[in-house]
C-alpha positions as CSV (number, residue, x, y, z in Angstrom):
1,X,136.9,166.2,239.5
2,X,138.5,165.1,242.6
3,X,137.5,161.4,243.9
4,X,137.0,163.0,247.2
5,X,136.9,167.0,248.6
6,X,136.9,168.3,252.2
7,X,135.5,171.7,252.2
8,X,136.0,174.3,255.3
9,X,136.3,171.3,258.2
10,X,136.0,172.6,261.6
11,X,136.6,170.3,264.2
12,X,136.4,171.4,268.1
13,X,137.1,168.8,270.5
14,X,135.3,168.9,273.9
15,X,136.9,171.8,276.1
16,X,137.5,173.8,273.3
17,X,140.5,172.3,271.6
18,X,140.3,173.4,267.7
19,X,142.1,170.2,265.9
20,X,141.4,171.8,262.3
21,X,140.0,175.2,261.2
22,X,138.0,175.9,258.1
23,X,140.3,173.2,256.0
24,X,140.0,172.4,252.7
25,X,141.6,169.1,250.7
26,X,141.1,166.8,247.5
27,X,142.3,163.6,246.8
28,X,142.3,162.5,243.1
29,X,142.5,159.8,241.3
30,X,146.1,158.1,240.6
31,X,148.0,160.5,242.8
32,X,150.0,160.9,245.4
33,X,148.6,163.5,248.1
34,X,151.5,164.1,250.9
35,X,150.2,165.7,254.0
36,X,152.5,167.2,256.3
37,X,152.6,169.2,259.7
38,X,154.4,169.3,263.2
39,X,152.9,166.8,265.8
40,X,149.0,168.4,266.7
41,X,149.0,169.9,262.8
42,X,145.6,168.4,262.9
43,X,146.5,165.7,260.3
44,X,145.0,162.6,261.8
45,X,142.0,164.2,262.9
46,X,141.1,165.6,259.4
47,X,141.8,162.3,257.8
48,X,139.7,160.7,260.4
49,X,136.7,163.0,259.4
50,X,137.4,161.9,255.6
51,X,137.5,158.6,256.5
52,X,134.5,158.4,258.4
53,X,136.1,158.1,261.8
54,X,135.2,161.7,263.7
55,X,132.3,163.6,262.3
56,X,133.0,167.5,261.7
57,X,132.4,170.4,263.7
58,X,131.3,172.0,260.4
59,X,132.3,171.9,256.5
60,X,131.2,169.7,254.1
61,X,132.6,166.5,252.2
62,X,131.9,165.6,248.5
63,X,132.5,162.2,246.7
64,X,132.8,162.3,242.8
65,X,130.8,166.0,243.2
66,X,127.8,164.7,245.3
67,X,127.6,165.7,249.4
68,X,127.8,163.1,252.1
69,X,127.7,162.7,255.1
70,X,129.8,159.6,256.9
71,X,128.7,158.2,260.2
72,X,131.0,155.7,260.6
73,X,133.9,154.1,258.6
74,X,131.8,151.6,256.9
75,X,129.9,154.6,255.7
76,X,133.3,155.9,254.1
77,X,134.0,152.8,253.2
78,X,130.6,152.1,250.9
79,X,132.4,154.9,249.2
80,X,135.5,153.4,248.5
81,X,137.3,155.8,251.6
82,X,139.5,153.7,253.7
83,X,142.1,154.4,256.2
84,X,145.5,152.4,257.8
85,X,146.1,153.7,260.8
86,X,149.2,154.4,263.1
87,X,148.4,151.7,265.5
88,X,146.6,148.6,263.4
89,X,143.3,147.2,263.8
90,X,144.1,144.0,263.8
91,X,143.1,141.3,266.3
92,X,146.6,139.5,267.4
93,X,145.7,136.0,268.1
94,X,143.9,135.1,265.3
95,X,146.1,134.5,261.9
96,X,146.1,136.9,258.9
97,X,143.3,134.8,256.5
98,X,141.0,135.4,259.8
99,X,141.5,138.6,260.0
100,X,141.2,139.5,256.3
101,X,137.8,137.7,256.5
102,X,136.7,139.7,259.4
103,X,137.1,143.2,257.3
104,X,134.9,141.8,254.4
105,X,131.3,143.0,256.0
106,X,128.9,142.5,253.0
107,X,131.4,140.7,250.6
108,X,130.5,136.9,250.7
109,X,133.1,134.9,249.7
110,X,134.2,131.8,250.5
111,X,137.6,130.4,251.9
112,X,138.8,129.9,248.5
113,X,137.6,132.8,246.9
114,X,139.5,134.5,249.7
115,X,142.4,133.4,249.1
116,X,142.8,133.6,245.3
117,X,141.9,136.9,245.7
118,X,144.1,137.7,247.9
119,X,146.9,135.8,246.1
120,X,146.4,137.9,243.1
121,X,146.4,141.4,245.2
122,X,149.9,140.2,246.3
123,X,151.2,139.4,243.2
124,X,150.4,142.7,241.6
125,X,151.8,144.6,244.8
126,X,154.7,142.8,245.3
127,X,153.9,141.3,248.7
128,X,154.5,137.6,250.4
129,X,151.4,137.0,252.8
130,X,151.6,134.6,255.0
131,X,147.8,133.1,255.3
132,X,148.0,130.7,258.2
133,X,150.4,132.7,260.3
134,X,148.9,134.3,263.6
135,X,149.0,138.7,263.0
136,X,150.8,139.0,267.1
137,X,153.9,136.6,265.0
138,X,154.4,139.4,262.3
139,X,156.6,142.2,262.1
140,X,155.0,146.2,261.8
141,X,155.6,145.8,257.8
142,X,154.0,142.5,257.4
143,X,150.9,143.7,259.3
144,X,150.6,146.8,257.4
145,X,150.5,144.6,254.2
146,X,147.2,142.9,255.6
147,X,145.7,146.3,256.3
148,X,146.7,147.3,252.4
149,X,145.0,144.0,250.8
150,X,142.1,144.1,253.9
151,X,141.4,147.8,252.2
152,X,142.0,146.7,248.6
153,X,139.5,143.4,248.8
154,X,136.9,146.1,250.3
155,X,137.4,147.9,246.4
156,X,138.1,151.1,248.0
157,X,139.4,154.0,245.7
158,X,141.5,156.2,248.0
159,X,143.7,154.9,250.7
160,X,144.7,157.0,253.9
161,X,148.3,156.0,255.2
162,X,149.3,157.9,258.7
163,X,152.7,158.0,259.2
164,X,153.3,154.8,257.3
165,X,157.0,154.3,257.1
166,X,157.7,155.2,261.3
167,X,158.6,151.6,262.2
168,X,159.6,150.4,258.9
169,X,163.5,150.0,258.4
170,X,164.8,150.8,254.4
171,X,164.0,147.5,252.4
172,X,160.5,147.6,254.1
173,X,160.1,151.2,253.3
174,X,161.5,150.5,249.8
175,X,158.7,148.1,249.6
176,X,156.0,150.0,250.7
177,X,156.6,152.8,248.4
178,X,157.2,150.4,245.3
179,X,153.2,149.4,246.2
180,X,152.6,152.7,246.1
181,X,153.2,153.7,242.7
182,X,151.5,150.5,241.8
183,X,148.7,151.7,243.3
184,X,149.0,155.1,242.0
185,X,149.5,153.4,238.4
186,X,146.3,151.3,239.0
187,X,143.8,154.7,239.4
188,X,143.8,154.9,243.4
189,X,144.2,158.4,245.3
190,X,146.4,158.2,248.4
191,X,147.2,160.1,251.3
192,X,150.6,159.7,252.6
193,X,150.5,161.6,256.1
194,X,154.3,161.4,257.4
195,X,156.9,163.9,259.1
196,X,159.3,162.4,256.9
197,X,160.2,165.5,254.1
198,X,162.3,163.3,252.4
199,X,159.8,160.6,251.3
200,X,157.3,163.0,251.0
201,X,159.2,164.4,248.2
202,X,160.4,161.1,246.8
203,X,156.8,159.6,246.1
204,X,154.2,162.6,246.4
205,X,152.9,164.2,243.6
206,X,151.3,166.9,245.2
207,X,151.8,168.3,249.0
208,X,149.9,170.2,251.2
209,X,151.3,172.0,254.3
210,X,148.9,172.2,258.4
211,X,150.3,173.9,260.8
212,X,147.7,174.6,264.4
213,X,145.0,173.0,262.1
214,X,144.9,175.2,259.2
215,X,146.5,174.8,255.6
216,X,149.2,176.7,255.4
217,X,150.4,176.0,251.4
218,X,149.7,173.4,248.4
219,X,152.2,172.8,246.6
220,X,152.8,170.7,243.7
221,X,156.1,168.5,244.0
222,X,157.7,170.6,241.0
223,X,156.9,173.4,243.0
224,X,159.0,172.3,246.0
225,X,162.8,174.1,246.2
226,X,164.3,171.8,248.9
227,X,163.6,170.2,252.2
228,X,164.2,173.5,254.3
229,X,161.7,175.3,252.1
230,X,159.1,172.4,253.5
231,X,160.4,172.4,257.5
232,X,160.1,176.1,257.4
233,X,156.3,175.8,256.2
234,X,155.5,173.1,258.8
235,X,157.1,175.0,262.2
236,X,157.4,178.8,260.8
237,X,161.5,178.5,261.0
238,X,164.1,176.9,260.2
239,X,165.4,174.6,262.1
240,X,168.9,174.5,263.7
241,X,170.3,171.6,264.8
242,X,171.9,170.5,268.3
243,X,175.0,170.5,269.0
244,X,176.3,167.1,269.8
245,X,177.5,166.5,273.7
246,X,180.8,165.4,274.2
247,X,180.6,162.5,276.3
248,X,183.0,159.7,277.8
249,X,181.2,156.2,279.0
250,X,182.5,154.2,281.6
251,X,184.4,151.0,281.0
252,X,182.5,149.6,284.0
253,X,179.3,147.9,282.9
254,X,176.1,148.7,284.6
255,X,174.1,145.8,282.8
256,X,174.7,142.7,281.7
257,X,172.7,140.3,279.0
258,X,174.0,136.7,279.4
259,X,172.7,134.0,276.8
260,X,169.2,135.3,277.2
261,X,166.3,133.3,275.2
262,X,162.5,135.3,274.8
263,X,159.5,133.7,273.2
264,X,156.6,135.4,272.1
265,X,153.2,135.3,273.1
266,X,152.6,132.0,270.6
267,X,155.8,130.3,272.5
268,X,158.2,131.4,269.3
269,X,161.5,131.6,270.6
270,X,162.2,135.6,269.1
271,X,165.5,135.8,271.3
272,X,168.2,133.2,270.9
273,X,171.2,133.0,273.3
274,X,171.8,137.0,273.4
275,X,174.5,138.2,275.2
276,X,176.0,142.0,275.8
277,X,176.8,144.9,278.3
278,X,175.6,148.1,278.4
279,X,178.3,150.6,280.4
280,X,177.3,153.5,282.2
281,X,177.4,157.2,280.4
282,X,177.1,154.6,277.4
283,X,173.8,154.6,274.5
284,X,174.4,151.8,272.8
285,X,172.0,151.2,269.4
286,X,170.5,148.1,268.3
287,X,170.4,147.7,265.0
288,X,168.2,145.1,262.7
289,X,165.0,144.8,260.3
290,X,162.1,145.2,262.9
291,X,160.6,141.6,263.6
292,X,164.0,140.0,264.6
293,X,163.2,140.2,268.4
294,X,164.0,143.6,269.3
295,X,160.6,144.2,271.0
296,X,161.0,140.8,273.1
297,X,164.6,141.4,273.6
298,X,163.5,144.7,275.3
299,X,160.2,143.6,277.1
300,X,162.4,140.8,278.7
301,X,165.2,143.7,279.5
302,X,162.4,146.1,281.0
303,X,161.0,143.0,283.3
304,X,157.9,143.1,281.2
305,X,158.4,139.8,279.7
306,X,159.7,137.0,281.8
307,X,162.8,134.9,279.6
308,X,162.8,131.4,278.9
309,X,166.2,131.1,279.8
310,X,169.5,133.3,281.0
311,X,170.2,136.3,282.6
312,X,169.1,140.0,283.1
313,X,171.6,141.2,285.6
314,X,171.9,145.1,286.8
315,X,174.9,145.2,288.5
316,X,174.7,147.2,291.9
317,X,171.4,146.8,292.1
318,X,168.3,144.9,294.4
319,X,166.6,142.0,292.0
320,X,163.1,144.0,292.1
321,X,165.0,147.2,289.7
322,X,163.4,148.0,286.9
323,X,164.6,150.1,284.3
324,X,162.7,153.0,282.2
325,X,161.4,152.0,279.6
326,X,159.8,153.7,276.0
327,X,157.8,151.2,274.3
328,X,157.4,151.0,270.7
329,X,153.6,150.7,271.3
330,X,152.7,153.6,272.2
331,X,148.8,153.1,273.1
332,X,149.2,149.5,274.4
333,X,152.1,149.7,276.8
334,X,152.5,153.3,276.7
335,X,149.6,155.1,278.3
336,X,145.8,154.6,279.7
337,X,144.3,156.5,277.0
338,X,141.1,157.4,279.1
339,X,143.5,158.9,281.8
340,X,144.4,162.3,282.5
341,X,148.0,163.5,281.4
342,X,148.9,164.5,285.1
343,X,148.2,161.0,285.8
344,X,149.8,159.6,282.3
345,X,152.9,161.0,283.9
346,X,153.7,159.5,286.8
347,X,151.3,156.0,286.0
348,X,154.5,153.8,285.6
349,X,155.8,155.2,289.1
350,X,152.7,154.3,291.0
351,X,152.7,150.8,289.5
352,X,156.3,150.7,290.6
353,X,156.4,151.9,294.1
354,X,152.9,150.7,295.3
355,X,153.9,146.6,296.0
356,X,150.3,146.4,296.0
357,X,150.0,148.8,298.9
358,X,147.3,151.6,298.6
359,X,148.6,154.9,299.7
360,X,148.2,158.7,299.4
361,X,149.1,160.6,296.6
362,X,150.6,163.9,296.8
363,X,148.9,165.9,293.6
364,X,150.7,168.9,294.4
365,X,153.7,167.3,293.6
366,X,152.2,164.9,290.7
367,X,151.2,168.3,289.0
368,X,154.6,170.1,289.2
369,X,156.4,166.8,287.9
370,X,153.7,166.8,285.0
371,X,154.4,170.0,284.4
372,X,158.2,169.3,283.8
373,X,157.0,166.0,281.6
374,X,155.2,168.6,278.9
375,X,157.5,171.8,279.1
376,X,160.3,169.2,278.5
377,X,159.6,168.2,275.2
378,X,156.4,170.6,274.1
379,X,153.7,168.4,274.7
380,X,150.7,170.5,273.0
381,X,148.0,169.1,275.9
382,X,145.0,171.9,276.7
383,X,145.7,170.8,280.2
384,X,146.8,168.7,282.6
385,X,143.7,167.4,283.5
386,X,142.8,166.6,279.8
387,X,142.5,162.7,278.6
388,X,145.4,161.4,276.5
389,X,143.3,160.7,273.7
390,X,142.7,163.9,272.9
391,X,146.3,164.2,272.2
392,X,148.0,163.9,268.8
393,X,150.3,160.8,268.4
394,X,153.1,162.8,268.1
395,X,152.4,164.4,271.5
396,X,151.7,161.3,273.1
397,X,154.9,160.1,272.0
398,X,156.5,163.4,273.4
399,X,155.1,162.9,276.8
400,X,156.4,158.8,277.2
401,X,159.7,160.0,276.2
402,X,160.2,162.9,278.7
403,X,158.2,161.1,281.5
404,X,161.2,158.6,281.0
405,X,164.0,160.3,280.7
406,X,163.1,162.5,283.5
407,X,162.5,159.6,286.0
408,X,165.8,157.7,284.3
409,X,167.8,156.2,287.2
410,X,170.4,154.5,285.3
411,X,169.0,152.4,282.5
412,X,166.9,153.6,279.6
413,X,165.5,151.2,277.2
414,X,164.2,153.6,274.4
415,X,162.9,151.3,271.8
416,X,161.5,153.7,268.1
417,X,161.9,157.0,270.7
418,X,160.8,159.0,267.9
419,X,158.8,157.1,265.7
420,X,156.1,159.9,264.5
421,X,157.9,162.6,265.4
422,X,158.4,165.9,263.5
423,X,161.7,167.0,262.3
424,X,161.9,169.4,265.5
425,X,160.5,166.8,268.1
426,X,163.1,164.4,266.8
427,X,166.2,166.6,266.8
428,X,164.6,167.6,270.7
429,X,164.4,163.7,271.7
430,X,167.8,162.5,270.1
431,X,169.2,165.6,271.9
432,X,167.9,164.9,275.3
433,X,169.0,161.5,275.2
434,X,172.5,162.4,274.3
435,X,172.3,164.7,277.2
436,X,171.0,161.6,279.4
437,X,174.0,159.6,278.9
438,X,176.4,162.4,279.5
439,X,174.9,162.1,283.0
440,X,176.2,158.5,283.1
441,X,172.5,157.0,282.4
442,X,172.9,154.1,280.4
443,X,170.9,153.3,277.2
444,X,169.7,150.9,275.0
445,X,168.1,152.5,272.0
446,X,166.4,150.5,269.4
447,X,165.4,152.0,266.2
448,X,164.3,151.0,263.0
449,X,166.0,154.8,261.8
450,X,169.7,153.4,261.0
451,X,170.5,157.0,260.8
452,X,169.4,157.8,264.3
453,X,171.3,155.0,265.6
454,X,174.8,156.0,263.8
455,X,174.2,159.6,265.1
456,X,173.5,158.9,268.9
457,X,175.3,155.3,269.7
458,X,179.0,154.6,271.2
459,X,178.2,151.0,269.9
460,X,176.6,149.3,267.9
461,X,175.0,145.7,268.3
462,X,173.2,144.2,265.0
463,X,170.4,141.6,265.8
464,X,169.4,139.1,263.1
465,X,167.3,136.1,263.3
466,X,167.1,136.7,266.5
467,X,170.4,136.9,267.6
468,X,173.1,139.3,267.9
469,X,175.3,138.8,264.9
470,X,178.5,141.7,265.6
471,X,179.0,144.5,267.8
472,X,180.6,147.4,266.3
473,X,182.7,149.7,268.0
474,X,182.2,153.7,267.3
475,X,185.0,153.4,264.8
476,X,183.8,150.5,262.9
477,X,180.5,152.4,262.2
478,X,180.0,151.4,258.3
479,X,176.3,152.3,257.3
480,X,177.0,149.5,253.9
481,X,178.6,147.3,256.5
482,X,176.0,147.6,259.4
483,X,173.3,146.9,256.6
484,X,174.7,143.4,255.4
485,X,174.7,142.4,259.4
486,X,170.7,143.4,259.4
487,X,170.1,141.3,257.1
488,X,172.7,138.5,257.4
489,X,171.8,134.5,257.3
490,X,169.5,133.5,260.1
491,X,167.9,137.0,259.9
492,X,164.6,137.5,258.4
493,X,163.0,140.6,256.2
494,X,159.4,141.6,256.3
């Protein structure tokens, strides 16, 4: 008998918008449950209604045999149903011993209790917490780690993971998949929700297959002939990849970095003396485990973050340019979720040009450029007039991406551009950037995805510690090589 089983979910959004359609899934115990689908599959949404987060249109859910019906997440959770989502719930300022103590509810134990507990979760999964440490000063696989053991002191029995590994680098996925199978071994049923076929295949004992909210196969993993087999489920083809754009950067730089230091929000310095160029008709990839100041490094570029010390210097242009800029955070820097997604695309453009100056907006011309923002890249929106939450991640992603690229002057800063993206929204994104920089836009893209960032980048510069440790020119590109810089002394893993 399954731990948990979803039986024909129906899920209708207001205006109509049909997220899943008479679905049915089981989790059970000491497994491995992949789920997998194109960006608005309807993936989140049904492991939302599992886990208590969105009630059903219609269909039923069954714990250990018996019907249920959740309200909220702390009625999934009574019921040992818990879920880590994309974007943590986690509050920043407070350190991680607070925040575990905050997810207890009706578990009353005291400070010491806590944290034998908690010391002994670690030790069986492998991880290093540190207690006393504020969450906003930990890196995406650190604060994943709190939302495992947050889950795991709660005694829940099946664990939801969306799109786990999208800002995790390869020792930090290595890691998270080696407390998987711990997991696994110890009697838990996990969902692994990812785009990534690869790691789907590598962990998962069983797999099932959305595509427009409906199960399209279930497949055991002995079942499964290659990756191709599992693309062509998710998007009804097979996919053919882009052919790359020849392209020549200038030897004139359009940016330069000059011994640049960036603190954090707690005053940490994350950025220590950096220094670089970017050249125009140039993308050059910055490479490092995720925590070792990219994010400052690129709110400090973007104007977002004002540096302790040094320079940000565009050449040939006024002191008030600002570059485009994709943000890793998605929801919090991203998008106004409550907004419309004609307004979504153009929001960064309005806070740009207004210098505080109220003026008349033309919608004719707001609607024509959103139209070109969600043709660009597919965004799956029911309309332009629809909130952004009501979008899947993946298409929320898809619409920051084109809304920059089409509004690039001529510096992008594309920091994890396609982090939650499907195989065919990836190959779209990496292809329109390479297209961007044959135009003579230059770019900066950070990526945890070393592969991403061998494919696309004339150079590479590796940051460690906080500083960058070697540039590499195109030649040099050694993936062995690259990944001894990531991690060299000074640097710091999750």
């Amino acid at each position: 008998m399954p731990i948990i089983e979803l039986r024909k979910i129906t899920k209708v959004y207001p205006g109509g918008i049909v997220a899943n359609r008479n679905v049915d899934f089981d989790v059970k115990e000491g497994e491995i449950h992949a789920l997998l689908g194109e960006n608005g599959a309807g993936k989140t949404t049904l492991m939302k209604i599992m886990s208590g987060g969105l009630k059903p249109t219609s269909g039923e859910i069954y714990v250990n045999g018996e019907r249920v019906n959740f309200g909220s997440p702390a009625d999934a959770l009574k019921y040992g149903i818990g879920m880590v989502h994309q974007h943590f719930a986690l509050i920043p300022s407070m350190t991680v011993l607070e925040n575990l103590r905050l997810g207890l509810f009706d578990r009353k134990l005291s400070k010491d209790q806590l944290i034998v507990e908690v010391g002994e979760l670690s030790k069986r999964l492998g991880f290093d917490l540190r207690l006393d440490v504020p969450v906003d000063a930990l890196s995406a696989g650190e604060r994943q780690r709190i939302e495992i053991i947050r889950l795991l002191l709660r005694k829940v029995r099946v664990l939801i993971f969306d799109e786990p590994t999208s800002l995790l680098c390869g020792p930090e996925i290595d890691r998270f998949f080696q407390a998987l199978k711990q997991l696994k071994s110890e009697g838990h049923g996990i969902v692994f929700i990812t785009h990534k076929i690869r790691e789907a295949l590598e962990v998962s004992d069983r797999i099932t297959v959305m595509r427009e909210g409906r199960v399209i196969a279930k497949l055991k993993r002995s079942e499964v002939m290659d990756e191709e087999q599992l693309v062509e489920l998710m998007i009804g083809e097979r996919i053919v990849p882009l052919p790359d754009r020849p392209r020549t950067p200038s030897d004139k730089p359009i940016l330069i970095v000059k011994d640049l230091v960036v603190s954090d929000d707690l005053g940490v310095e994350k950025v220590k003396g950096v220094s670089f160029d970017l050249r125009a008709g140039e993308v050059l990839g910055i490479a490092g485990v995720e925590g070792n100041g990219q994010r400052e490094l690129a709110e400090a570029i973007a104007g977002l973050r004002s540096p302790k010390s040094g320079e940000v210097v565009f050449i040939g242009e006024n002191s008030g340019f600002r570059p485009s800029y994709v943000p890793a955070d998605r929801v919090e820097l991203g998008v106004a979720m409550s907004l419309s997604v004609m307004v979504n695309s153009i929001i960064r453009s309005i806070d740009e040009n207004s210098k505080g100056r109220i003026k008349a907006l033309d919608f004719a011309k707001i609607g024509e450029f959103a139209q070109k923002v969600v043709s660009f890249l597919g965004v799956k929106a029911p309309s332009l007039g629809a909130p952004v939450k009501y979008l899947s991640g993946g298409n929320i992603q898809k619409l920051i991406v084109g809304r920059e690229i089409l509004k690039s002057t001529k510096v992008l800063i594309a920091e994890q551009p396609t982090a939650g993206l499907d195989a065919r929204s990836a190959e779209m994104v990496r292809n329109a950037l390479s297209e961007l920089a044959s135009k003579g836009v230059g770019i900066i893209l950070i990526s945890s995805d070393l592969d991403e960032i061998l494919k696309l980048s004339d150079r590479i510069a590796v940051i460690s510690g906080g500083r960058i440790v070697k540039i590499f020119e195109r030649a040099e590109f050694d993936p062995k090589l690259i990944g001894i810089h990531m991690l060299a002394a000074g640097g710091y893993m999750a």
